[in-house]
N, CA and C atoms as a LAMMPS dump frame, in Angstrom:
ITEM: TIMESTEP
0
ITEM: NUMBER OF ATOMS
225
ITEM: BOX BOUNDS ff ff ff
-5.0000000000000000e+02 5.0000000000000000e+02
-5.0000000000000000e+02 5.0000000000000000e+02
-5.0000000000000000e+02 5.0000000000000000e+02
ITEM: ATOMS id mol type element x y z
1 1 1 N 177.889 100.673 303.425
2 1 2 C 178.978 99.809 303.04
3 1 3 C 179.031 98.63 304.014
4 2 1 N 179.187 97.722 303.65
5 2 2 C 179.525 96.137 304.545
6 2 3 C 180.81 96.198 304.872
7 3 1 N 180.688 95.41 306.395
8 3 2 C 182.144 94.883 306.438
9 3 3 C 182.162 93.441 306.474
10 4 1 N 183.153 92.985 305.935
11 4 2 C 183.722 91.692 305.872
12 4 3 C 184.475 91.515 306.657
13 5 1 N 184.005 90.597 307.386
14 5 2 C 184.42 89.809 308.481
15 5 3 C 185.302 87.959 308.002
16 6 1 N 186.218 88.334 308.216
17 6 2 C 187.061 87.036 308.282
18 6 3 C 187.112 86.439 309.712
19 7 1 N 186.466 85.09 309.076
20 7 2 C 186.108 83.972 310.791
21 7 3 C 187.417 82.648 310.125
22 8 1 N 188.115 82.288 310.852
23 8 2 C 188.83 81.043 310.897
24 8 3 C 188.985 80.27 311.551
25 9 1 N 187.369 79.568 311.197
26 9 2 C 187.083 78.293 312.496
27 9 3 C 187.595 76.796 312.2
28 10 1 N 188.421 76.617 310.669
29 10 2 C 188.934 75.657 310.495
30 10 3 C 190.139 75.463 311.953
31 11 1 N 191.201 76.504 312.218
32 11 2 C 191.567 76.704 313.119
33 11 3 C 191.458 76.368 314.462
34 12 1 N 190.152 75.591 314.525
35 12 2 C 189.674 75.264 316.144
36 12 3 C 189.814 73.782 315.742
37 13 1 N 190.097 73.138 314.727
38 13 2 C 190.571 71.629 314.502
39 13 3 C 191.89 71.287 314.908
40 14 1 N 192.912 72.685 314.771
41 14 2 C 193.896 72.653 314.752
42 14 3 C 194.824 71.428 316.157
43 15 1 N 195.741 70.894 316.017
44 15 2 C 196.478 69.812 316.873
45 15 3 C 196.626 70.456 318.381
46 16 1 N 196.75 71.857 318.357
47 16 2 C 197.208 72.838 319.209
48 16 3 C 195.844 73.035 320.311
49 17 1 N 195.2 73.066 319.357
50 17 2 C 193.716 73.005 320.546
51 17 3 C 193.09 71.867 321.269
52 18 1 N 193.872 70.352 320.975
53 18 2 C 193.195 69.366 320.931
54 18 3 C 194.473 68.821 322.366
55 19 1 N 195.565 69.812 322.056
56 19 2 C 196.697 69.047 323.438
57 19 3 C 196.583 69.921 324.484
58 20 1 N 197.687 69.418 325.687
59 20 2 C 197.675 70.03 326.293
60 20 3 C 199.196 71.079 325.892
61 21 1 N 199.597 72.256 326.735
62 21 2 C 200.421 73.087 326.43
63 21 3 C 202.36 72.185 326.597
64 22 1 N 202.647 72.819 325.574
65 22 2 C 203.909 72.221 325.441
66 22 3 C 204.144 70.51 324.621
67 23 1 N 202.697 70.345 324.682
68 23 2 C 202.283 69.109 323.75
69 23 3 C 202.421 69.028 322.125
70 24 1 N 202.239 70.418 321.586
71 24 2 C 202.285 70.322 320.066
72 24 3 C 203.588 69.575 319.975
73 25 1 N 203.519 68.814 318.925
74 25 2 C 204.962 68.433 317.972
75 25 3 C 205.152 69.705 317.285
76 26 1 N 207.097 69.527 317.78
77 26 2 C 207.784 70.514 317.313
78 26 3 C 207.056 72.116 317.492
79 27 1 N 206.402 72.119 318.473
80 27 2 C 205.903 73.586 318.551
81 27 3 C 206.287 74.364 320.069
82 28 1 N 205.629 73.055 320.739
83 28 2 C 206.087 73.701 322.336
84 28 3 C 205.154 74.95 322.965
85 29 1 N 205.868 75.63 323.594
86 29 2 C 204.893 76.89 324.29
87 29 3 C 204.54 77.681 323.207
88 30 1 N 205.186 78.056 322.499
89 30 2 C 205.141 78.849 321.775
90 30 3 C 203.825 78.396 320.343
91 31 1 N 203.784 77.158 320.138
92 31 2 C 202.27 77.167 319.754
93 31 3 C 201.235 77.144 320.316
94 32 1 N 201.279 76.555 321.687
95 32 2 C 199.784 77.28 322.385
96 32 3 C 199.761 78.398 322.811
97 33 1 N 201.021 79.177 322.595
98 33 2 C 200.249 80.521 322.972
99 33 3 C 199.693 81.141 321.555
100 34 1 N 200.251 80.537 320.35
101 34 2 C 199.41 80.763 319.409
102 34 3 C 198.349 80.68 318.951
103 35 1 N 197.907 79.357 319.304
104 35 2 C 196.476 79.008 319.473
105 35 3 C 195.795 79.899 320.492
106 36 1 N 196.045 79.745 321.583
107 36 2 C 195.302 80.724 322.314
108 36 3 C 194.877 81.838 322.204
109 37 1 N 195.865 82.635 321.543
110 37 2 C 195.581 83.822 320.643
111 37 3 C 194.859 83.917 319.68
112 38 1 N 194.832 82.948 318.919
113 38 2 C 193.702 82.89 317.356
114 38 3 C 192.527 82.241 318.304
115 39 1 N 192.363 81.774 319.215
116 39 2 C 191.272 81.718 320.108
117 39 3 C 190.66 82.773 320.629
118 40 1 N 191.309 83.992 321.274
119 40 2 C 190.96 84.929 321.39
120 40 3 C 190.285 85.919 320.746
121 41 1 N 191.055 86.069 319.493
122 41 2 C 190.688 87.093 318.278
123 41 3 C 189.542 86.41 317.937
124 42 1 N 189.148 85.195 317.941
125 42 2 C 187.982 84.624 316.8
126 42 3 C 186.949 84.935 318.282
127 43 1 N 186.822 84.475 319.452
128 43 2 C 186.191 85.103 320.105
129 43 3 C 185.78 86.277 320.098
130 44 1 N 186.342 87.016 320.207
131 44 2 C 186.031 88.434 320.15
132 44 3 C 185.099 88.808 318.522
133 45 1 N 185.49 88.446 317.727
134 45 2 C 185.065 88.303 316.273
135 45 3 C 183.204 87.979 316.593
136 46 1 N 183.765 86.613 317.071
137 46 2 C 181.939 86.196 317.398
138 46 3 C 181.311 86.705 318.175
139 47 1 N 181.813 87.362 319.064
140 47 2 C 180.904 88.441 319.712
141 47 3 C 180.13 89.616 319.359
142 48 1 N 181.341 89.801 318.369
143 48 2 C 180.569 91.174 317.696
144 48 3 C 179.613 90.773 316.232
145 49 1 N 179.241 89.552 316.015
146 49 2 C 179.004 89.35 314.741
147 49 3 C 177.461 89.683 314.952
148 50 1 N 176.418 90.101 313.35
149 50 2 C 175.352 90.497 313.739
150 50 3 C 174.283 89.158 313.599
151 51 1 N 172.871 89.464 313.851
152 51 2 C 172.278 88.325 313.591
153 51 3 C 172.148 87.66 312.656
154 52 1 N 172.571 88.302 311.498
155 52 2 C 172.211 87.315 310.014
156 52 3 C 173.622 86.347 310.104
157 53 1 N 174.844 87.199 310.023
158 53 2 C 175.452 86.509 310.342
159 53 3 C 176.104 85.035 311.232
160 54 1 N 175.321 85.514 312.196
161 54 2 C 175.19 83.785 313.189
162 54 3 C 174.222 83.119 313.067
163 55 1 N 173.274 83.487 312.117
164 55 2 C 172.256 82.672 311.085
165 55 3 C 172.895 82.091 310.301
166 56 1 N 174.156 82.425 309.699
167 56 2 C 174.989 82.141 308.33
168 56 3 C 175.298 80.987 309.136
169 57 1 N 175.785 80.997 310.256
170 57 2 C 177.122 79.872 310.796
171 57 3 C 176.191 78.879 311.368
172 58 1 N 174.505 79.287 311.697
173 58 2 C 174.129 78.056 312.204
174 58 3 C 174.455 78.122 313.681
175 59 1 N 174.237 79.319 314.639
176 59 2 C 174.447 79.227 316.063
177 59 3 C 173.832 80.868 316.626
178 60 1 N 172.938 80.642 317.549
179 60 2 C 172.247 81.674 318.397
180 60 3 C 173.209 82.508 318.885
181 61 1 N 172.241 83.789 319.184
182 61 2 C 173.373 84.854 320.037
183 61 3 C 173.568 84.247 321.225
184 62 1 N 172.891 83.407 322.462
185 62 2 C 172.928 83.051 323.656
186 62 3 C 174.192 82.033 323.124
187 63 1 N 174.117 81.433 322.558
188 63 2 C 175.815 80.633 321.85
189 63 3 C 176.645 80.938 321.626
190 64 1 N 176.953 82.408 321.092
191 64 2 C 177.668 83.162 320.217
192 64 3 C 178.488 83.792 322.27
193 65 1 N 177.693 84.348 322.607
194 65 2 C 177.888 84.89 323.819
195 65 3 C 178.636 83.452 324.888
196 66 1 N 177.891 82.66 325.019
197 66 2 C 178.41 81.647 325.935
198 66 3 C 180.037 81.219 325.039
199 67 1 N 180.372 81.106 324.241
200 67 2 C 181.716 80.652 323.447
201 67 3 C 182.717 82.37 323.98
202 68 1 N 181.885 83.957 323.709
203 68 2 C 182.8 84.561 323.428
204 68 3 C 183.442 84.76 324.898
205 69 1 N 182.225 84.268 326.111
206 69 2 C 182.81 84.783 327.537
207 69 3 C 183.848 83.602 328.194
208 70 1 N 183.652 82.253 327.489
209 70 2 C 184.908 81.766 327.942
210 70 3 C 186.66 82.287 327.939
211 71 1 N 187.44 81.739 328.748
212 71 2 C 188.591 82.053 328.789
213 71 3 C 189.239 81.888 327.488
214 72 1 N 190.172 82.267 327.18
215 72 2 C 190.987 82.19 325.332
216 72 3 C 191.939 80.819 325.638
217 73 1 N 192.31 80.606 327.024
218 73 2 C 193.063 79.366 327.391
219 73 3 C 192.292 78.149 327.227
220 74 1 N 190.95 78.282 327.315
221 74 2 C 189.928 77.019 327.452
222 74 3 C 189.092 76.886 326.307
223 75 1 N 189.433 75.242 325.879
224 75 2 C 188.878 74.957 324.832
225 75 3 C 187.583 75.444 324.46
């Protein structure tokens, strides 16, 4: 049986990733810690993904690895 994996990298466009904290409009702390969090989870996501899969997205495991060991705070 497969699993399906949901990736939401539209999410890394998001306004929240692009400021600094307390910068969103109308969001404040409380959206970068949201972002940071859907930063996290999608990290972790790409870490575990297999090789066909990061064939799908167009990025190596040495890529996949260098993105998942950054901090969830850092872009």
């Amino acid at each position: 049986m497969a699993t399906r994996i949901q990736l939401d990298f539209p999410v890394l466009s998001d306004l929240a990733f692009r400021t600094r904290p307390g910068r969103v409009a109308g969001q404040g702390w409380f959206g970068w810690i949201r972002a940071v969090a859907a930063r996290w989870h999608q990290r972790r996501v790409l870490e575990q993904l297999d090789e066909r899969s990061l064939r799908d997205i167009g990025i190596s495991r040495s890529q996949a690895l260098a993105e998942a060991r950054k901090p969830c705070w850092r872009r």
